[in-house]
N, C-alpha and C positions, 0 to 999 in steps of 0.2 A: 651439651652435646657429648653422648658417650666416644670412646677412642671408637670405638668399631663405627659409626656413623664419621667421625671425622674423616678416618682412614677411606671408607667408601668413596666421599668427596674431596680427598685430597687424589686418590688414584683418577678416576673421572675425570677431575683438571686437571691432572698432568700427562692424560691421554688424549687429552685435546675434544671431551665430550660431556662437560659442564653447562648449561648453557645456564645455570641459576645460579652464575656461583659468586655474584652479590651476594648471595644467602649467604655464603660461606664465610670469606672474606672480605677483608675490613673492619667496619666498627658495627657493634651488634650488640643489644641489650641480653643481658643475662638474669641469672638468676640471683645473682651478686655481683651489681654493677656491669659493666663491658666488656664485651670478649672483642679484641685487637684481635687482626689475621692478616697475614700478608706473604707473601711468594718470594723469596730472594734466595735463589739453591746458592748461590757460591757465595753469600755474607759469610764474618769469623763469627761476628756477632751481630745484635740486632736488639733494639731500644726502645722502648715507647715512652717517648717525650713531648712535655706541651706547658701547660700553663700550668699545672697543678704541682708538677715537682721542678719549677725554674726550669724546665731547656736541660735538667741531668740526666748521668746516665746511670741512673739509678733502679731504673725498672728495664730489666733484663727479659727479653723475652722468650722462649724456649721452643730451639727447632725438633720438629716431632721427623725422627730417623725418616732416610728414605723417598720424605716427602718436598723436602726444600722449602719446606712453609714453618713459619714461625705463630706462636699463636703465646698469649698472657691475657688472663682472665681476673679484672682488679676493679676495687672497689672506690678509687682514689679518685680518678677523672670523674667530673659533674657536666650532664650534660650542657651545653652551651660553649664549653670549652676549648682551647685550639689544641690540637696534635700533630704530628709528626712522628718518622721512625727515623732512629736514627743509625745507619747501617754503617758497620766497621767493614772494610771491607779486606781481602787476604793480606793486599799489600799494604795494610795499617790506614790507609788513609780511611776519613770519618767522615761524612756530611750526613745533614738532614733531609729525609726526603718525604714529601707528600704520600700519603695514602692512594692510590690508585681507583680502590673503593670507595672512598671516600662519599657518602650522600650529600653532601655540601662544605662549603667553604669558606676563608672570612673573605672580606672585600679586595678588592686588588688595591694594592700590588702584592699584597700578602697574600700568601698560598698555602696558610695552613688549613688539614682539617677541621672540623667543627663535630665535636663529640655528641654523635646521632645514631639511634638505631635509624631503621626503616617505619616512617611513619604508620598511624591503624588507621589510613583514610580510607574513611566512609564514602563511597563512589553514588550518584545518582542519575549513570547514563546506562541504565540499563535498557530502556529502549532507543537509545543509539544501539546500543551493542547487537540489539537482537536484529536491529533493518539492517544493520551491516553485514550483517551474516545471512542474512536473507536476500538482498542485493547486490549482487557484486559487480565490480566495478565497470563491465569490459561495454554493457549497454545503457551505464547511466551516463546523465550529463558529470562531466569532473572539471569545475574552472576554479582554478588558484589563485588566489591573492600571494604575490611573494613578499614578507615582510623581513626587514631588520629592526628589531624592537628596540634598536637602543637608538632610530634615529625615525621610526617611524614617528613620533611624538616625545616631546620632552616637555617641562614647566616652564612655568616662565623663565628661570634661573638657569635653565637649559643642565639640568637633572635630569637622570633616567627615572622613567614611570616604573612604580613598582609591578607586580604581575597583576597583584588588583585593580589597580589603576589605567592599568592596560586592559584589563579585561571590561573592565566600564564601557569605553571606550572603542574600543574593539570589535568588541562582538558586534552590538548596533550596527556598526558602520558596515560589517559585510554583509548584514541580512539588510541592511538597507541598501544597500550593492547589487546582492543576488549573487555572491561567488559561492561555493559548494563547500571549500576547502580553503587551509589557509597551511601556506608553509612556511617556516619558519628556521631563516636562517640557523646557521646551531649556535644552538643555548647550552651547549655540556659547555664547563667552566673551561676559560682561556682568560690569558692576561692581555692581551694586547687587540685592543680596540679596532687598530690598524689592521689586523688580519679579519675581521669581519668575525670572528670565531671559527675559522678552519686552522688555526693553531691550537689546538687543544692540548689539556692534561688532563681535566677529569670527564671522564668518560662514565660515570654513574651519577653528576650533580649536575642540576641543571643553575648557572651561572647566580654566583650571589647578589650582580650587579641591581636584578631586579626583587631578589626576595631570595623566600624558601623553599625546599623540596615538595611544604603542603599546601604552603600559594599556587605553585607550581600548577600541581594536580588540580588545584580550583580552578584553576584558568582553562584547563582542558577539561573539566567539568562542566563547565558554562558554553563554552564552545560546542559542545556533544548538547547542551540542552537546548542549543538554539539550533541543532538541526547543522553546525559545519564543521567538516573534519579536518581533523589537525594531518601535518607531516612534518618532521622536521628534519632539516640536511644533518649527516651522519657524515665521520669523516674517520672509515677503518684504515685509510692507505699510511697514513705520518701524523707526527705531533712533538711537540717543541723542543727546541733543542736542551731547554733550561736544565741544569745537573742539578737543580735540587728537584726535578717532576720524573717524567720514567726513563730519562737519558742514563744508560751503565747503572741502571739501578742500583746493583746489591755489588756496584766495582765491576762489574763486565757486561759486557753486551745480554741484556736481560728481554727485554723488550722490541730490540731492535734489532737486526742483520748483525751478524757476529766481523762480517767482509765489511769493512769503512765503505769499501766502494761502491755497494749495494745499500748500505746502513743510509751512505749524505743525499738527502734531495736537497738537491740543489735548486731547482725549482724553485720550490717554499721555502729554503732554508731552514728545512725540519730533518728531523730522520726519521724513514720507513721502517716500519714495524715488521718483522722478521715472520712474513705471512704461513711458514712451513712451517712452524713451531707451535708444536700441540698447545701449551699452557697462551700461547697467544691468545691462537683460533678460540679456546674457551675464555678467555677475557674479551675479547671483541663481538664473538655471537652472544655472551652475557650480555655484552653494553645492548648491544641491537634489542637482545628478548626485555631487559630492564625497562626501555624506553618503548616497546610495545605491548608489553604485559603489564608489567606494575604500574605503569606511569599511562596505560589506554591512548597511545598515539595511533594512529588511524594508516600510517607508511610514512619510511622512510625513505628520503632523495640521497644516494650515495656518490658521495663525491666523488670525484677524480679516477673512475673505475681504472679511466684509460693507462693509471701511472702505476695500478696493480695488475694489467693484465699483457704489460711491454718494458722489457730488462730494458731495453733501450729509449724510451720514452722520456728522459730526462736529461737535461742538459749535459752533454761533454760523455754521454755512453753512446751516441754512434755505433754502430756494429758490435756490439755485444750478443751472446749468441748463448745460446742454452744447448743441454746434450746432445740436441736431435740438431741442431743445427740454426736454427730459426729464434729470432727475437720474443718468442712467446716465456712470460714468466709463468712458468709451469705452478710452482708454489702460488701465485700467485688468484691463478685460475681457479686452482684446486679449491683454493677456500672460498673465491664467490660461490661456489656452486655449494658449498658446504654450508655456508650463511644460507645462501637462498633457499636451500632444500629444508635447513633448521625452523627457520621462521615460516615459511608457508605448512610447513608438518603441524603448528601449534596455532597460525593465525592465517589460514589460506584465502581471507577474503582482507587482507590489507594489500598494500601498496608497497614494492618496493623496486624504485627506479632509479635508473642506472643514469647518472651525468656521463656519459662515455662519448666521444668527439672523437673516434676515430671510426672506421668500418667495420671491426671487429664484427664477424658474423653471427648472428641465431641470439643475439643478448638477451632478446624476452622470447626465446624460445627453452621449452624445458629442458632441466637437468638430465633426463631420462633418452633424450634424443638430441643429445650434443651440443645443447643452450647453456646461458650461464643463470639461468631460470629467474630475472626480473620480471615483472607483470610490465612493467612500463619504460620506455627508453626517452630522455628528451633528444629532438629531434634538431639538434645545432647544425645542421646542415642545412635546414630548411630555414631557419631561423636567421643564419648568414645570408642567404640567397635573397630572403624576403627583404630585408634589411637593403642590402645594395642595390637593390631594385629601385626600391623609394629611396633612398638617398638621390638619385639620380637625376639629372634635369629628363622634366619629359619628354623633351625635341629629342632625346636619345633613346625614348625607352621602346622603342618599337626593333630595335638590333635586339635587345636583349628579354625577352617576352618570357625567353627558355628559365630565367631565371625564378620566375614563378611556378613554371611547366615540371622543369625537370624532377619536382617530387611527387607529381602523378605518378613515374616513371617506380617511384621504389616505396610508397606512402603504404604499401603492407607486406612488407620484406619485416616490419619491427611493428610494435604494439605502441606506438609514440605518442608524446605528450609534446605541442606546441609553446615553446615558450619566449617571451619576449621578457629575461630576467634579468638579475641585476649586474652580471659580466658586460652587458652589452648598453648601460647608463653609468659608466665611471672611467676614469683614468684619460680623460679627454677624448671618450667616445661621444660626447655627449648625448642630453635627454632623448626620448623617440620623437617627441617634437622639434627638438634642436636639429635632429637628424633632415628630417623633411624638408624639402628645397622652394624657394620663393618667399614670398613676403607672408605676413600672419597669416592673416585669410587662406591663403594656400597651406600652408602647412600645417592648420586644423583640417582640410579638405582632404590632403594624403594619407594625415592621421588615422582618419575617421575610416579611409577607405580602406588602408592598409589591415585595422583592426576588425573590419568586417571580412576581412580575406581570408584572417585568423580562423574567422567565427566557420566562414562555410568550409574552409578545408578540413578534411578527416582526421580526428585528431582529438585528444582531451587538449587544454586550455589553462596556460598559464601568465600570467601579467603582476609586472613587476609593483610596488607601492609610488604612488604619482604619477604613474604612465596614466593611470586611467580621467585623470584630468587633466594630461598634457600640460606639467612641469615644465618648465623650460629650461631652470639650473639641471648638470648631470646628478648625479646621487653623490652626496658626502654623508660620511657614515659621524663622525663626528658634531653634527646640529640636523635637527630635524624637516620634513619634507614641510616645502613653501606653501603652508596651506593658507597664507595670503593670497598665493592665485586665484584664491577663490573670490573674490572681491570680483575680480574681471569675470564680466559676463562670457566672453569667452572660453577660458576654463570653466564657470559655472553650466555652461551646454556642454561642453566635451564630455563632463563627467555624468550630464544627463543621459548623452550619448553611450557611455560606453553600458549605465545601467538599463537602459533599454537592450542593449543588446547582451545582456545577463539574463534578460529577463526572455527575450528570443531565445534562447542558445536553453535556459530552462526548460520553456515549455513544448520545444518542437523537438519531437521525438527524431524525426528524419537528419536532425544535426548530432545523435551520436548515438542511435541505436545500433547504425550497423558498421559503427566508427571500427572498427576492424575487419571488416570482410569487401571484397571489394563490388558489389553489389550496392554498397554506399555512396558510390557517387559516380554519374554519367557527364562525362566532358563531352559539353556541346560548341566551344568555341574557344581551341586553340592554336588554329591553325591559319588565323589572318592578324599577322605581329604587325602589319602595316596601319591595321587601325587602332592598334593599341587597346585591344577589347579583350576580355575572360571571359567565359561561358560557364557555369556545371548547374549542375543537379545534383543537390544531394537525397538519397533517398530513405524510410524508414521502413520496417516490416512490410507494413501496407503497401501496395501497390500506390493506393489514391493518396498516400501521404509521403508528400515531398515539397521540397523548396527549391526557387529557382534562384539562381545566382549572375548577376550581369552586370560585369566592371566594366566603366572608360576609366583609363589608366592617363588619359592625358584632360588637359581644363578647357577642352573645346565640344560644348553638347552636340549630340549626334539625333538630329529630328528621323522619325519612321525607322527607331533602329529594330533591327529586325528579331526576336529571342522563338529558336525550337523548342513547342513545348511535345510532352509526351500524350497527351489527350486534349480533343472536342473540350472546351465550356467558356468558363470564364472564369477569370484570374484576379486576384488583388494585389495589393501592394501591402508588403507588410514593414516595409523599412525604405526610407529614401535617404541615403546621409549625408543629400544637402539640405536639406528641411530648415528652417529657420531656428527650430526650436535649437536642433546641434549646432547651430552656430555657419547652417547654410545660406542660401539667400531664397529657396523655393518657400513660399510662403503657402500653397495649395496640394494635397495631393495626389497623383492622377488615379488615385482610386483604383478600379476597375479595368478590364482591357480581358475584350472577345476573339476569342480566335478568328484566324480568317480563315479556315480551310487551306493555307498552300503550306504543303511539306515544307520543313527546312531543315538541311543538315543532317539526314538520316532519320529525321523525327515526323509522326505524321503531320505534325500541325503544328501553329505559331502563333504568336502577338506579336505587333507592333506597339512600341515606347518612344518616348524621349528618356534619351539617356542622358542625366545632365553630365555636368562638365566635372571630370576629377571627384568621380561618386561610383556608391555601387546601389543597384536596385536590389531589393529582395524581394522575392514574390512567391505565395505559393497558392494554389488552387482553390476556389470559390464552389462553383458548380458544375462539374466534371458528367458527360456524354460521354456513356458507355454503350456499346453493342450486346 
């Protein structure tokens, strides 16, 4: 790289409008060996050290005027080797710090680099890439498997599976599922097991726990060849405190708020990345473009929006205020919308959704009209609602009906994705099954009904790893999921269950065509809490294509119950989920069911059902009498 091409990309990053500036910086094959690059404006000095010269400081690196970047082009380091920089910094003090860039690393607890260009992987999803681009997402089905790979499956010796080994594995299992998509907790490299991977330092490696940067890319090769797309959680708001990762980089607040008191989340026991800082925003939209361009991830789930878009959002900042007066982190905002605006400019048919838990308004509304321009928001308001619902004993649940209702009320205010993920199976909340009230029998019953509630409300579709066979330990991230429950016929129907309704939720265009407009679903029964019954209609383009929806929420069946439909014929049954086969006790199904001609509930016409006990019917039309 001549000076005049460096200079172009050292000014671009430190204007905060880099978004490839992996390219630049870090380790890079040359034309003689490796070019080291790295950002530290106020180092004295700066070092590239590793295995190859003992840990000295004998390879000096040279800061190019102006640009606060350091760069040495040497023939000495062989790839596979560890590195580090080792930064003097004004006040004399000296430590060693990680690459930032870094493409990979050695195994923990050790955090050195690993002497790599940017792999020459030969990609084979090009037609993934073309339907995606052809397809976008807002009228397809989208259901998520949520995974943590270091405890979804381990060996017998309770070892992490490598990314091949996982991709064996894996992939099958969700085409024989029927999920769409698979997300993936974050995999950028972190040392501590315990944080799940939202403690991060490398922000360009995907974690060495399981492999390498080109396993890596294999695994989301095969995934794309089997038809499901990847996402994986992204976490720009903090990351770890460690002083040898980007803690006071280069001897001063480099990385992170220059103000301690903005700099400590307290929270996570991390520090916040100093989100108004140009050289930032170009390392973080890098990390983001890295892991959707180079590496072909399909969207990312962004963490903890809520703790980048509120000064006061974190423990012990109460009433902290910004210039105008108001709790809004102005810097904070600025760059989602600058991330967001980046990445749909170069990849406008991915996925990038906002984990935000507070009301913040317009979040997947555009940059352009006063949005923080997410395509997609999960939906924890509804997710909490649903949850305390079923938790609940049924003799109660007829006070509280509003609690399923109240997100009719706002279900297209946001672009949202349902989820029932893994905050909500750990830390003694226990399993979704554990949650459900009564003896087994029951508590597969609620299961079953609560996840078909999922199914018909408007919404994309996410579930967590073991929920969908009704686990009954919470999640430990440390030993893998009970897939001895699978022995019990109980678990082995649940998970029958919940692939049936994979395979509903696939093929019924009316459950997410018009999953954002509200022409998508007619509520026909919420307004008698005394019988403890839901009613909708969800509907698709077509007039004559829709599905009916009709929950008893308590385990007492209800003979000649009455359901509004929207037209003359005859109706079937497309899901019963008491059926035997999921682990109900109805052994026949009632098939068919004729209108009778009486209005009901604003609708011209109606069937008559047995509704069973603590179930939901699905139904959608047969042979439909038209005028």
């Amino acid at each position: 790289m001549n000076n005049v091409e460096f200079r172009r990309r050292a000014y671009l990053f430190n204007t905060g409008n880099y978004f490839e500036s992996y390219d630049f910086l870090g380790c890079h094959q040359a034309t003689d060996g490796y070019r080291f690059t790295v950002w530290a404006p106020n180092a004295q000095k700066v070092y590239l050290v590793g295995d190859f010269n003992d840990w000295q400081q004998d390879m000096p690196m040279t800061l190019i005027e102006d640009t606060g970047i350091w760069t040495l082009t040497t023939t000495v380091p062989k790839a596979g080797e560890m590195y580090k920089f080792g930064i003097l910094a004004r006040d004399g003090t000296y430590q060693l710090k990680i690459d930032p860039y870094a493409f990979g690393f050695e195994r923990k607890p050790g955090n050195s680099g690993i002497v790599a260009g940017l792999p020459d992987y030969q990609w084979q999803d090009k037609a993934w890439l073309s339907r995606r681009q052809k397809e976008p997402p807002y009228d397809r089905p989208i259901n998520i498997y949520e995974v943590h790979l270091g405890s979804w499956r381990r060996d017998e010796a309770n070892h992490y599976l490598t990314y091949t080994q996982i991709t064996a594995q894996l992939v099958p299992y969700l085409k024989k599922m029927g999920y769409s998509h698979v997300e993936l907790m974050p995999l950028m490299e972190h040392l501590l097991d315990a944080s799940w991977g939202y403690q991060l330092m490398g922000y360009f490696a995907p974690t060495s726990r399981f492999g390498t940067l080109p396993e890596f890319l294999a695994m989301i090769d095969a995934f794309h060849e089997a038809g499901i797309g990847v996402i994986m959680d992204w976490v720009p708001g903090h990351f770890i405190r460690n002083m040898d990762a980007l803690a006071l980089y280069d001897g001063t607040p480099t990385f992170e708020y220059s103000d301690n008191f903005r700099a400590d989340n307290v929270r996570w026991g991390s520090w916040n990345f100093d989100l108004g800082k140009s050289q930032v925003q170009s390392f973080l939209i890098s990390s983001a473009m890295f892991w959707l361009d180079f590496c072909h991830l399909d969207g990312l789930r962004v963490d903890a929006v809520s703790n980048m878009l509120y000064l006061d959002y974190d423990a012990g900042k109460e009433g902290v205020t910004n210039k105008y007066g108001d709790n809004g982190n102005i810097e904070g905002q600025a760059f989602i919308r600058k991330l967001n605006q980046t990445v749909f400019k170069y990849h406008p048919d991915i996925l990038m959704i906002a984990e935000e838990s507070s009301s913040f308004p317009s979040v997947t509304g555009p940059v352009d009209q006063g949005g923080l321009g997410f395509n997609y928001k999960w939906d924890m308001g509804w997710m909490h609602d649903t949850l305390e619902f079923f938790e609940m004993d049924p003799l109660f649940r007829q006070d509280h009906l509003n609690l399923l209702t109240f997100s009719f009320l706002y279900m297209y205010d946001e672009q949202f994705i349902l989820p029932f993920s893994h905050d909500e199976v750990v830390h003694g909340k226990k399993s979704l099954m554990h949650k459900m009230p009564g003896d087994r029998y029951n508590q597969f019953a609620n299961l079953r009904t609560m996840m078909t509630y999922m199914l018909g409300h408007p919404g994309k579709k996410l579930l967590f790893m073991g929920s969908e066979w009704g686990q009954f330990l919470e999640w430990r991230f440390a030993i893998p999921l009970e897939w001895v429950d699978l022995d019990d016929e109980m678990n082995q129907k649940m998970q029958i269950f919940t692939q049936r309704l994979n395979q509903i939720y696939h093929d019924e265009p009316a459950l997410w065509e018009l999953d954002h407009e509200t022409a998508g679903i007619l509520i026909t029964n919420a307004d008698d809490p005394q019988s403890s019954t839901l009613g909708f209609i969800r509907r698709a383009k077509t007039p004559e294509d829709f599905i009916i929806f009709a929950f008893n929420l308590v385990p007492v069946e209800k003979k000649d119950f009455r359901i509004p439909v929207p037209f003359a014929g005859t109706y079937e049954e497309l899901l019963n989920t008491e059926m035997l086969e999921f682990g109900g006790t109805w052994t026949g199904s009632q098939k068919t069911f004729k209108t009778t001609g009486t209005p009901y509930k604003s609708e011209p016409d109606s069937i008559e059902v047995i509704l069973p006990a603590m179930s939901c019917l699905v139904i959608k039309p047969k042979h439909l009498k038209r005028d």
